[in-house]
DOTOR-90497 format. One record per residue (C-alpha): x, y, z; residue in three letters; residue number from 1. Coordinates in nm, 3 decimals. Layout:
<pts>
PT       u       v       w resn resi
PT       X       Y       Z  ALA  NUM
...
</pts>
This chain:
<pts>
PT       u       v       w resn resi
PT  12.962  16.889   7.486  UNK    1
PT  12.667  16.938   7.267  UNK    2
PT  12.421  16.975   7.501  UNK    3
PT  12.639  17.285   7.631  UNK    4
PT  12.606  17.404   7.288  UNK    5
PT  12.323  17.714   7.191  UNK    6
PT  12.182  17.643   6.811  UNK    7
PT  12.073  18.002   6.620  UNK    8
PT  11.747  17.989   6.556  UNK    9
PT  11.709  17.959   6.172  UNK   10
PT  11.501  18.201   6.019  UNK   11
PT  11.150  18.139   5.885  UNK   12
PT  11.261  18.181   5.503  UNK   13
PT  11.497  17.871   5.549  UNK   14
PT  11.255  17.685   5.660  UNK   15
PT  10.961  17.653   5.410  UNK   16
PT  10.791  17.373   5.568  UNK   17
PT  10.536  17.200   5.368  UNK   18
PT  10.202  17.215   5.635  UNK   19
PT   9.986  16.899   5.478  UNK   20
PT  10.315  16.673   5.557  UNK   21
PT  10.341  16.793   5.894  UNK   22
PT   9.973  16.823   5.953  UNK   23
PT   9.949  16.450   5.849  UNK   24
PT  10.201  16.342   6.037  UNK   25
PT  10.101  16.487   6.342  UNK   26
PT   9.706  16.311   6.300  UNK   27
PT   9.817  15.982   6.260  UNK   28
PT  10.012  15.988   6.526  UNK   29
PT   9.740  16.172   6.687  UNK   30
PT   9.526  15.826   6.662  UNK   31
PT   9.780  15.694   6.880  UNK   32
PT   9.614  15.942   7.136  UNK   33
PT   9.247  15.830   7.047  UNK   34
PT   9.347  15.514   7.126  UNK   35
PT   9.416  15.623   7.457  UNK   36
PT   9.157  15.826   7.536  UNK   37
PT   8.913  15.543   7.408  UNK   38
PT   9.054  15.301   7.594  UNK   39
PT   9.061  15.550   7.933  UNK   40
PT   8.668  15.682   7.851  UNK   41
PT   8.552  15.343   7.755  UNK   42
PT   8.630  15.224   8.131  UNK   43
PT   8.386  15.480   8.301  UNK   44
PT   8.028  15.349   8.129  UNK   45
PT   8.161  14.980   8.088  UNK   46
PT   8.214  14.913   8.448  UNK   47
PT   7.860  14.982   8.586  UNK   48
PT   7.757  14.686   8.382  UNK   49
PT   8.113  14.478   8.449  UNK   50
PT   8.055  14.488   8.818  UNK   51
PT   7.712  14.352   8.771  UNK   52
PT   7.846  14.082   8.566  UNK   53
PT   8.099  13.989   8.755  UNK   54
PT   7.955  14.069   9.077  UNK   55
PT   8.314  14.264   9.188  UNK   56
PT   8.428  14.416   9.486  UNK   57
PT   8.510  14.793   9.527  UNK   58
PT   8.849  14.678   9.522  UNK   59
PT   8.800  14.469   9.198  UNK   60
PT   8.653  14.713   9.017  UNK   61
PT   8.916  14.960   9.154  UNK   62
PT   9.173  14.686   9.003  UNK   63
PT   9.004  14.662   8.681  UNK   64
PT   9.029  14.992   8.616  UNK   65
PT   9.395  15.060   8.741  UNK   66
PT   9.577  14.728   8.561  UNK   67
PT   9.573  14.946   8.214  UNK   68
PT   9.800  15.215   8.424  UNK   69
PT  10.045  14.891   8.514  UNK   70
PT  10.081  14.799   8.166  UNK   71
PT  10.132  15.150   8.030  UNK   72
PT  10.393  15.196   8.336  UNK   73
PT  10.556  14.861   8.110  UNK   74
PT  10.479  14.981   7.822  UNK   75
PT  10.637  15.273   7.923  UNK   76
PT  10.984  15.133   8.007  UNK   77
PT  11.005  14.902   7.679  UNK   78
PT  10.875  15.190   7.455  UNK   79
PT  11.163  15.420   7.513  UNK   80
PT  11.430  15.203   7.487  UNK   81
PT  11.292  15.084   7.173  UNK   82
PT  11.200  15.402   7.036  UNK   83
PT  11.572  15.470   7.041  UNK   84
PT  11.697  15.085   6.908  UNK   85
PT  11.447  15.036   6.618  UNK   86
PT  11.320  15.364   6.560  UNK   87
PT  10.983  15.611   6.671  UNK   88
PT  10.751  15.490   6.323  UNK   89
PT  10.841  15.075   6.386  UNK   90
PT  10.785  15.112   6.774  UNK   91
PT  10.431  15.280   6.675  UNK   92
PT  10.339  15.038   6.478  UNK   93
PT  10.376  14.768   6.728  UNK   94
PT  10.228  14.970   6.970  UNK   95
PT   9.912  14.944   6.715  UNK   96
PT   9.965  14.565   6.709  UNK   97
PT   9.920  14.505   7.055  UNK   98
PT   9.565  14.770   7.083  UNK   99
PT   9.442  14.567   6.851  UNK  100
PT   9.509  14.196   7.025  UNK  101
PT   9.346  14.391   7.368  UNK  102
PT   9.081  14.508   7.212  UNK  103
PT   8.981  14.130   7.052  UNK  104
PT   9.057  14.014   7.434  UNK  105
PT   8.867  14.189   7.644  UNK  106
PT   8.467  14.186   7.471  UNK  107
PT   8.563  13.832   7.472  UNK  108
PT   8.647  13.773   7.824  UNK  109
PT   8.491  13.498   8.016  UNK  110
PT   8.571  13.617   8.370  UNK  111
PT   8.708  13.910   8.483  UNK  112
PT   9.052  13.767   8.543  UNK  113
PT   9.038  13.752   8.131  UNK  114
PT   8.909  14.121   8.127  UNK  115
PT   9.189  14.231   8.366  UNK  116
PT   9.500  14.081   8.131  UNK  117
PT   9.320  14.223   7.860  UNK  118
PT   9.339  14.569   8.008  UNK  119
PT   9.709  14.488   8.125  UNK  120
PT   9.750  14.422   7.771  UNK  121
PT   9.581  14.770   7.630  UNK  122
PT   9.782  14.943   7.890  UNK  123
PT  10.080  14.834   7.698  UNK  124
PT  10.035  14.968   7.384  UNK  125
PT   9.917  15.289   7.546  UNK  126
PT  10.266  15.259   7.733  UNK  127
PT  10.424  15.266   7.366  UNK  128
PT  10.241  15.524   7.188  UNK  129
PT  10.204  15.765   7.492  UNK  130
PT  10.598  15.739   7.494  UNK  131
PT  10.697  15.695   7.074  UNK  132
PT  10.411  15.988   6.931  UNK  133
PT  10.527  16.272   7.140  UNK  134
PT  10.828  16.259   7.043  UNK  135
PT  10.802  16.174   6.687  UNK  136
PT  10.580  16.472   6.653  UNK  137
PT  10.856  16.677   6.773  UNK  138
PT  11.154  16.589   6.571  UNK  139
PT  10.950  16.651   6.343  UNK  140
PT  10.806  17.013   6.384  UNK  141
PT  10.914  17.345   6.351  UNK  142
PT  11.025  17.526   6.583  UNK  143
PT  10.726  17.791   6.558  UNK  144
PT  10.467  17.511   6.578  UNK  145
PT  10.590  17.237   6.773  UNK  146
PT  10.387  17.319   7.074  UNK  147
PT  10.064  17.298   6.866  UNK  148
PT  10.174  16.947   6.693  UNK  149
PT  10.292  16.771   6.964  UNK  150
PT   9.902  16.933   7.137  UNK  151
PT   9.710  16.718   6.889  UNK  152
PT   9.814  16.439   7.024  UNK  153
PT   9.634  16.553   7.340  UNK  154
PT   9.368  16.710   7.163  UNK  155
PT   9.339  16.363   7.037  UNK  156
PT   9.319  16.142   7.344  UNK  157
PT   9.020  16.415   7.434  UNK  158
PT   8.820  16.302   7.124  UNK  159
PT   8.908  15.936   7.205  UNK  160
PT   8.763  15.964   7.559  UNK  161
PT   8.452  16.147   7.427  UNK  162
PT   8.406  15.899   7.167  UNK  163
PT   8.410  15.640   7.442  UNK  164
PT   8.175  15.827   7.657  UNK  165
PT   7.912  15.870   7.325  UNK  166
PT   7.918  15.496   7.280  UNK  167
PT   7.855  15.399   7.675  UNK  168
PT   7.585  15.682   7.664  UNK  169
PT   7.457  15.461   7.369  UNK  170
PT   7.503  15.111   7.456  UNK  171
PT   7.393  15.194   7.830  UNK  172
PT   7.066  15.100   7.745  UNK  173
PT   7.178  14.746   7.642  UNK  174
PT   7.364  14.720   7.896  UNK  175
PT   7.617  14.618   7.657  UNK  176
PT   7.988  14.617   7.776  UNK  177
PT   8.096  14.395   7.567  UNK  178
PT   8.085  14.586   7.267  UNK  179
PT   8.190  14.893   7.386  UNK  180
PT   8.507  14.685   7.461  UNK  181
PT   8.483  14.591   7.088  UNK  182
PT   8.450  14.915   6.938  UNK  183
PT   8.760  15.003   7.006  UNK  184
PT   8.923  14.756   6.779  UNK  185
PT   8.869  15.012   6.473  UNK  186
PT   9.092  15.302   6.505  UNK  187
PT   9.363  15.053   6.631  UNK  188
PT   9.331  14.881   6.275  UNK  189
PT   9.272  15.174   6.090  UNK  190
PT   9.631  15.303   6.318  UNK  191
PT   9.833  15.065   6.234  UNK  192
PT   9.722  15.100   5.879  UNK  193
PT   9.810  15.474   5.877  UNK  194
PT  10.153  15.470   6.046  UNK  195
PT  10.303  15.310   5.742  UNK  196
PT  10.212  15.556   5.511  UNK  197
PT  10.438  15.783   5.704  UNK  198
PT  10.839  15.816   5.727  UNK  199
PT  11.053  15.782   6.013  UNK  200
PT  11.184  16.089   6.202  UNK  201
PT  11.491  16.203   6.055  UNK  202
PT  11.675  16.298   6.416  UNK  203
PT  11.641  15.936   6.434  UNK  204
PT  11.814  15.834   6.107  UNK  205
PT  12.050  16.088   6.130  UNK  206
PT  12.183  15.936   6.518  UNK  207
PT  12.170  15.592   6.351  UNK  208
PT  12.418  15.706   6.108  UNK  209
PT  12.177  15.711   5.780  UNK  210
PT  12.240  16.061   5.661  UNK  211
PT  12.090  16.007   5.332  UNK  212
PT  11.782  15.842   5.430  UNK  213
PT  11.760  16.192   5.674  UNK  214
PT  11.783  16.394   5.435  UNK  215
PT  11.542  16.203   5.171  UNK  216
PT  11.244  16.247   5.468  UNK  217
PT  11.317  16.604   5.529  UNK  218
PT  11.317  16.663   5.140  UNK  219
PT  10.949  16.540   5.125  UNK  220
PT  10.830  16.864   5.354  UNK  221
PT  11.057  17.134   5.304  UNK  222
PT  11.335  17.254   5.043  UNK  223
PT  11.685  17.190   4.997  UNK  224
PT  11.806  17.503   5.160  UNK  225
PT  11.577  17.393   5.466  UNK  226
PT  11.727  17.070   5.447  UNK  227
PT  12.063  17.126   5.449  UNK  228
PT  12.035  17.383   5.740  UNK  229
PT  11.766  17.139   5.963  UNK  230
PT  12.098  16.882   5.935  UNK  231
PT  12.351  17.102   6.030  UNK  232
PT  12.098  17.165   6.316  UNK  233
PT  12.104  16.784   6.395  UNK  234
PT  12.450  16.735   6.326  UNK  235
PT  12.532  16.996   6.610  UNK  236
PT  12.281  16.832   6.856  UNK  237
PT  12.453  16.414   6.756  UNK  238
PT  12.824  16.573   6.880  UNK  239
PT  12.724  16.372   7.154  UNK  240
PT  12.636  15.991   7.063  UNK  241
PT  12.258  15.857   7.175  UNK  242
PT  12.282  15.738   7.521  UNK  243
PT  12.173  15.385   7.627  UNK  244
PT  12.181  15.425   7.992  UNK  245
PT  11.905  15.458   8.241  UNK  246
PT  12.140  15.654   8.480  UNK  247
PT  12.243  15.912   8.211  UNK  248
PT  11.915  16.049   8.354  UNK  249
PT  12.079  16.157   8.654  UNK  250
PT  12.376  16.331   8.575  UNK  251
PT  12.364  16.665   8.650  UNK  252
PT  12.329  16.805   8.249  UNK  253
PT  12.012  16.638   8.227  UNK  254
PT  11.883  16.582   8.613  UNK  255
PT  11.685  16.938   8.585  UNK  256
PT  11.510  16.849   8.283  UNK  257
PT  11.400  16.480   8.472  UNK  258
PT  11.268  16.666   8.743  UNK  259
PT  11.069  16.871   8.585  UNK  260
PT  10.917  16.614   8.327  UNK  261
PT  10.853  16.369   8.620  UNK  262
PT  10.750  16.631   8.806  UNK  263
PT  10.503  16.801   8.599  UNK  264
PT  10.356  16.455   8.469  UNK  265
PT  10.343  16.340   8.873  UNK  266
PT  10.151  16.653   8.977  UNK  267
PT   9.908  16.625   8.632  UNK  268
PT   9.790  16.271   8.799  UNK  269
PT   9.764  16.371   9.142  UNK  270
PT   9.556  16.742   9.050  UNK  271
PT   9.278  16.439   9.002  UNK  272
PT   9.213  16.423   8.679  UNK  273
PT   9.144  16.053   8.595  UNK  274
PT   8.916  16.037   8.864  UNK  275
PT   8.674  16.244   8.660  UNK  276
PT   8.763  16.004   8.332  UNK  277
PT   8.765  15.650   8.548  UNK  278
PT   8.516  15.724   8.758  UNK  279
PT   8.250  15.999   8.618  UNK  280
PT   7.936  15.799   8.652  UNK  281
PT   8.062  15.694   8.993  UNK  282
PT   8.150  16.071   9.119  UNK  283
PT   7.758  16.200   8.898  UNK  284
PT   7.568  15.948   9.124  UNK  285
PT   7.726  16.015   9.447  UNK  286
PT   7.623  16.358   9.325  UNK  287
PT   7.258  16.241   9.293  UNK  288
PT   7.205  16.102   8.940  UNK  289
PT   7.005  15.758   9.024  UNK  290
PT   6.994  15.692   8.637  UNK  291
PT   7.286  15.519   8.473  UNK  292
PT   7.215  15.682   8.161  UNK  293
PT   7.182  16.012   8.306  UNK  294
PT   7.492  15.955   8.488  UNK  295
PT   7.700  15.850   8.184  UNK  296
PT   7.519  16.181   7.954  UNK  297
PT   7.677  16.426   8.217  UNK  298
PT   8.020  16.260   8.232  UNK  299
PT   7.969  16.280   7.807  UNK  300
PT   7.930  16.671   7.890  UNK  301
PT   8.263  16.676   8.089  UNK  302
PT   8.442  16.507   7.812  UNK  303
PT   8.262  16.769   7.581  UNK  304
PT   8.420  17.046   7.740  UNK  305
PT   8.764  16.832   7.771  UNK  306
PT   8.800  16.846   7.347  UNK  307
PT   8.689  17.212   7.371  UNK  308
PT   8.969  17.330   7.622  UNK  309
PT   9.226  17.145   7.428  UNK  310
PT   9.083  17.316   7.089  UNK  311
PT   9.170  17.618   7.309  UNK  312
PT   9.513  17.515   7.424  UNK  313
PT   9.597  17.426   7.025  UNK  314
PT   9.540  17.799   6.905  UNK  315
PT   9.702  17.956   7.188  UNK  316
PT   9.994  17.778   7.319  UNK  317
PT  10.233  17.883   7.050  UNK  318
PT  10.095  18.235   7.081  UNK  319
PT  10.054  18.324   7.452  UNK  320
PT  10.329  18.082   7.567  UNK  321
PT  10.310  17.762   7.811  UNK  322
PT  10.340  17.930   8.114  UNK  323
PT  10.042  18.196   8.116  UNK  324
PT   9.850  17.897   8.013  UNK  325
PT   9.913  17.730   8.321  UNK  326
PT   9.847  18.007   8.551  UNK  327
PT   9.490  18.064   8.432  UNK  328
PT   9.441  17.628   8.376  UNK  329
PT   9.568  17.533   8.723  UNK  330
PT   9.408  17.868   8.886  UNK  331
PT   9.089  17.736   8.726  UNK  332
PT   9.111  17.474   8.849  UNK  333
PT   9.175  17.519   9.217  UNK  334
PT   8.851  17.723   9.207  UNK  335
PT   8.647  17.434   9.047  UNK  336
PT   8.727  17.133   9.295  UNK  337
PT   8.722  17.409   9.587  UNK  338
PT   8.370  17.511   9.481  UNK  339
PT   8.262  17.120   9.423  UNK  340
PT   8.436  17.015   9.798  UNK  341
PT   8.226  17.261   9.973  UNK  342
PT   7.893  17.149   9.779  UNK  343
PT   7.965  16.820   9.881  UNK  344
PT   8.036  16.920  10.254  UNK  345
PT   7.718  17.118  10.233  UNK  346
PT   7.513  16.869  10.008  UNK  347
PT   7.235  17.146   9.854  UNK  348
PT   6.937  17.090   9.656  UNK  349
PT   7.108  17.155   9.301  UNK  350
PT   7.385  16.937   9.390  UNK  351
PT   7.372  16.727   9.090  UNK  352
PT   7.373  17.063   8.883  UNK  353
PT   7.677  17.216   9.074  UNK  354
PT   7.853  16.926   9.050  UNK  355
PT   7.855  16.898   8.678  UNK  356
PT   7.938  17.288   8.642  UNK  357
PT   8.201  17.226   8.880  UNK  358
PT   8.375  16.959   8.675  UNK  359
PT   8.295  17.090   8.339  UNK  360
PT   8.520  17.399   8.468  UNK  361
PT   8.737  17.159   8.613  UNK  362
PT   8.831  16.985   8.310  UNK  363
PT   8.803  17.274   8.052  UNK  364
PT   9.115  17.467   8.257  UNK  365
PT   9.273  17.138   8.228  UNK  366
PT   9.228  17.107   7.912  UNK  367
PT   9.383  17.394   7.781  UNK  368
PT   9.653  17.406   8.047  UNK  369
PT   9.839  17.082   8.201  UNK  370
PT   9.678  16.839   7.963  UNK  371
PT   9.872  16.895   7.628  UNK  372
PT  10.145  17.134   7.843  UNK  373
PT  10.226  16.864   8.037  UNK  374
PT  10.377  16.616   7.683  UNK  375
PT  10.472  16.924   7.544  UNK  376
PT  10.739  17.009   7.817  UNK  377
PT  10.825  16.623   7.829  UNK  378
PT  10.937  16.593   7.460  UNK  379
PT  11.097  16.954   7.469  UNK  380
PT  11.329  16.931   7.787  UNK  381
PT  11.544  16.686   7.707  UNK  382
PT  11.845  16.679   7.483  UNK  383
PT  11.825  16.437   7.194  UNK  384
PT  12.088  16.160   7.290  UNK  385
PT  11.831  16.050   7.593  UNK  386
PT  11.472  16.241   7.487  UNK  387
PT  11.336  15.871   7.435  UNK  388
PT  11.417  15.760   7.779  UNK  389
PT  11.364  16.111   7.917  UNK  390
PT  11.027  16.071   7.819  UNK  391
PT  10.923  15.706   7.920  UNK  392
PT  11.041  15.826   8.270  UNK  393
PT  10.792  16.129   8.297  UNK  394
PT  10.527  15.879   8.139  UNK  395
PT  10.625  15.614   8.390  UNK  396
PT  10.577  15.859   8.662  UNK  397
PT  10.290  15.974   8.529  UNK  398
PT  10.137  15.601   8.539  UNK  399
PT  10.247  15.529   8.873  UNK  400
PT  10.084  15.863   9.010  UNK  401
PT   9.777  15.781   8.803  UNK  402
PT   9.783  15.411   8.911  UNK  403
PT   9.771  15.570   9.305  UNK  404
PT   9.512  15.755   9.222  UNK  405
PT   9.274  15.546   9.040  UNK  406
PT   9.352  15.257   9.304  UNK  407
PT   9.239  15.471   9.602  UNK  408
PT   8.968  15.736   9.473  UNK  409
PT   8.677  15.451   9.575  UNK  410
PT   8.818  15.396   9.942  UNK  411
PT   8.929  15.744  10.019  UNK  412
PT   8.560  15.847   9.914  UNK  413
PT   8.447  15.555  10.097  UNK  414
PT   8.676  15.670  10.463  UNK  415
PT   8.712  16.043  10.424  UNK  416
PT   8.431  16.099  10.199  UNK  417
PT   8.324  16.298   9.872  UNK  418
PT   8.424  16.699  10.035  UNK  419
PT   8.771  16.611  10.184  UNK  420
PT   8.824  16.382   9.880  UNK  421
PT   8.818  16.655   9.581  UNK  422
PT   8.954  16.906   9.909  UNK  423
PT   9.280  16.679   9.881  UNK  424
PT   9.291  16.720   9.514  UNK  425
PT   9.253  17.092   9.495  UNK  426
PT   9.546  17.134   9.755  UNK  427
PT   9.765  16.946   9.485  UNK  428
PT   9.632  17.218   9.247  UNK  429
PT   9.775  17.486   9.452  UNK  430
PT  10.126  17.309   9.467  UNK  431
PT  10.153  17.290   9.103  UNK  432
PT  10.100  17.670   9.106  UNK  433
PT  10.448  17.707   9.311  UNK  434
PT  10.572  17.431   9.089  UNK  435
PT  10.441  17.615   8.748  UNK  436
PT  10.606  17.974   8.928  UNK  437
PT  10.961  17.801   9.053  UNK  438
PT  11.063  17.549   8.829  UNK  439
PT  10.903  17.528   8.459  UNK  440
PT  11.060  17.700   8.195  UNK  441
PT  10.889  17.833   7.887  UNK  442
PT  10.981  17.662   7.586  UNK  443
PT  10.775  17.875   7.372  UNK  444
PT  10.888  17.924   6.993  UNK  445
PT  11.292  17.785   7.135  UNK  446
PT  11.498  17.499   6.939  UNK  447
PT  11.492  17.175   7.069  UNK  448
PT  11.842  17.153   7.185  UNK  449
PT  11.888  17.541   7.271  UNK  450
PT  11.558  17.480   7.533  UNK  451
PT  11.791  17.132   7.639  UNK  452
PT  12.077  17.346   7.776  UNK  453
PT  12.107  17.401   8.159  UNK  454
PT  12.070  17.806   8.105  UNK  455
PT  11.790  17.637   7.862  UNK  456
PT  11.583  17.538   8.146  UNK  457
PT  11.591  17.842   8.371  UNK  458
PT  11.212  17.954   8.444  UNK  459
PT  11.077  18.316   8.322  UNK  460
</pts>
């Protein structure tokens, strides 16, 4: 079977890749990610001046936010199946399609019930894109840079959300929801427009049956002799015909690689992440920021730092590997929300200060560590015939761990309180360490389908 089936890694010289084509590729369907991250950042400043509109409920607002995480859990389900039936480049441009009719919806929304399809509606298209760009990005790349194409992608959605935290820091004062809302209807247009300037992904092509048309895209980035020898590397990976079926996922060739992409993507949610991205303003004035706009500024600081630790991740996860990433990231981590559950428990003066240290570490670790990692694993692990469903089930189980989070980080706050509430979160940090020791491989530098293999998957 091919999936049974080692590929020789080809040497460099028979590869000469041409960098602007991949680079390209790899930004626009980065915008995919700022998209995202827009759409996730934009939440945090808008709702302070939603639930005054609208008058909500903590669990209204807590609804508000979460409905994008139902959609993208839909999203998430369509996407792959029609990433593999009409290809990655068609499904991202309707994924663009459908940011753009949210974004018209929701500055426009009379009542909130308006504001929450819109959402519903954005979550979609995030659903699509979260699950199509990965995995364009790495059919793709090169074997020697895949980790740090498929990373701008995150490195992407970090930009998005800071972008969305710069324009609530600058429409606070306006209280003006509404067109931070709006705002985001440029890079969806300016997507869409993009994504057809690009070609589809010749894996694709090639398990369609359109050898020629293959060939012709891998021809416009690298030479004939790199051509002929990235088919040959396809052709050995199609001996087994792309699989339609949901339950594929469980038999036992691929079952490893589900648990760790669920797996990983699960415990990325549940380390807390989104909290800090929902809910910054929320978590700063708990902390002791009275002022909106100060509130918003120091959650703009955390998303700062977020860009910064993925610039970090880009340069060094094809050099030091993905594991000794997430040793220091996820150790880093622990430390942070430790640190910020016993300031809370013993409330001092310089709380407000501690607290955005704390979460500035916080989400710099991340950032370099289980943020990108966490895609990069997903579109790696899994053998070509089922990568596009193999993916929208880690990104469906990273929505529904994300949905459970961002649905219940106002009322645990509100019955356990702010200490045990980050407390609970760092103890997830520590089981991803055991997770990160005991189960993930490292990909690092590997072929696609030799890293797909059950000996593939074995951890270092």
């Amino acid at each position: 079977m091919a999936n049974s089936i080692d590929v020789v890694k080809l040497p460099a010289s028979r590869l000469s890749v041409d960098p602007g084509f991949l680079w390209k590729v790899s930004l626009i369907a980065g915008l995919g990610g700022i998209l995202y991250g827009y759409d996730m950042g934009i939440i945090a400043a808008a709702m302070i001046f939603v639930r005054n509109t609208f008058a909500l409920s903590t669990g209204m607002e807590e609804a508000t936010v979460s409905v994008v995480l139902v959609g993208a859990m839909a999203g998430a389900i369509l996407g792959g199946a029609i990433a593999d039936r009409i290809g990655r480049r068609a499904t991202l441009v309707w994924g663009g399609i459908i940011f753009i009719i949210g974004s018209i919806m929701a500055p426009l929304a009379p009542a909130v019930s308006v504001l929450i399809l819109a959402r519903a509606i954005l979550g979609l298209a995030i659903g699509f894109t979260s699950v199509t760009a990965p995995v364009y990005v790495s059919e793709l790349s090169p074997p020697h840079s895949r980790g740090m194409m498929i990373g701008l992608y995150q490195l992407c959605l970090t930009i998005g959300i800071a972008l969305a935290d710069l324009t609530g820091y600058w429409l606070a004062g306006q209280q003006g929801w509404r067109a931070m809302f709006a705002l985001g209807l440029v890079p969806a247009v300016f997507f869409v427009a993009m994504v057809f300037s690009v070609p589809e992904s010749p894996r694709w092509l090639y398990a369609q049956g359109r050898l020629d048309d293959a060939r012709r895209v891998l021809l416009t980035y690298t030479n004939e002799a790199g051509a002929s020898a990235l088919l040959e590397d396809i052709r050995v990976s199609m001996l087994v015909k792309m699989e339609r079926r949901w339950s594929a996922l469980w038999s036992p060739a691929v079952r490893k690689a589900l648990f760790i992409a669920v797996g990983f993507t699960v415990l990325q949610q549940v380390t807390g992440i989104n909290t800090i991205i929902y809910y910054g303003p929320k978590i700063f004035a708990l902390a002791g920021f009275t002022a909106n706009k100060h509130a918003i500024f120091a959650t703009l600081l955390v998303a700062i730092m977020n860009v910064v630790g993925t610039l970090i991740a880009l340069v060094l996860v094809d050099r030091v590997g993905r594991k000794p990433l997430l040793y220091v990231g996820v150790g880093g981590m622990t430390a942070s929300l430790g640190v910020l559950s016993y300031a809370f428990h013993r409330q001092p003066a310089a709380l407000g200060l501690i607290a955005t240290a704390c979460l500035m570490v916080y989400i710099t670790f991340f950032a370099f560590s289980m943020g990108p990692i966490a895609w990069i694993l997903v579109a790696e692990v899994f053998p070509l015939r089922l990568r596009g469903r193999g993916v929208a089930a880690a990104t469906l189980g990273s929505g529904s761990s994300n949905f459970l989070v961002s649905m219940t980080f106002l009322s645990l706050i509100h019955f356990a309180g702010n200490a045990v509430t980050f407390g609970i979160y760092g103890v997830f940090c520590v089981l991803t360490l055991f997770f990160v020791v005991f189960v993930v491989p490292e990909t690092k530098g590997r072929e696609l389908e030799s890293i797909s293999t059950e000996r593939g998957l074995v951890t270092d």
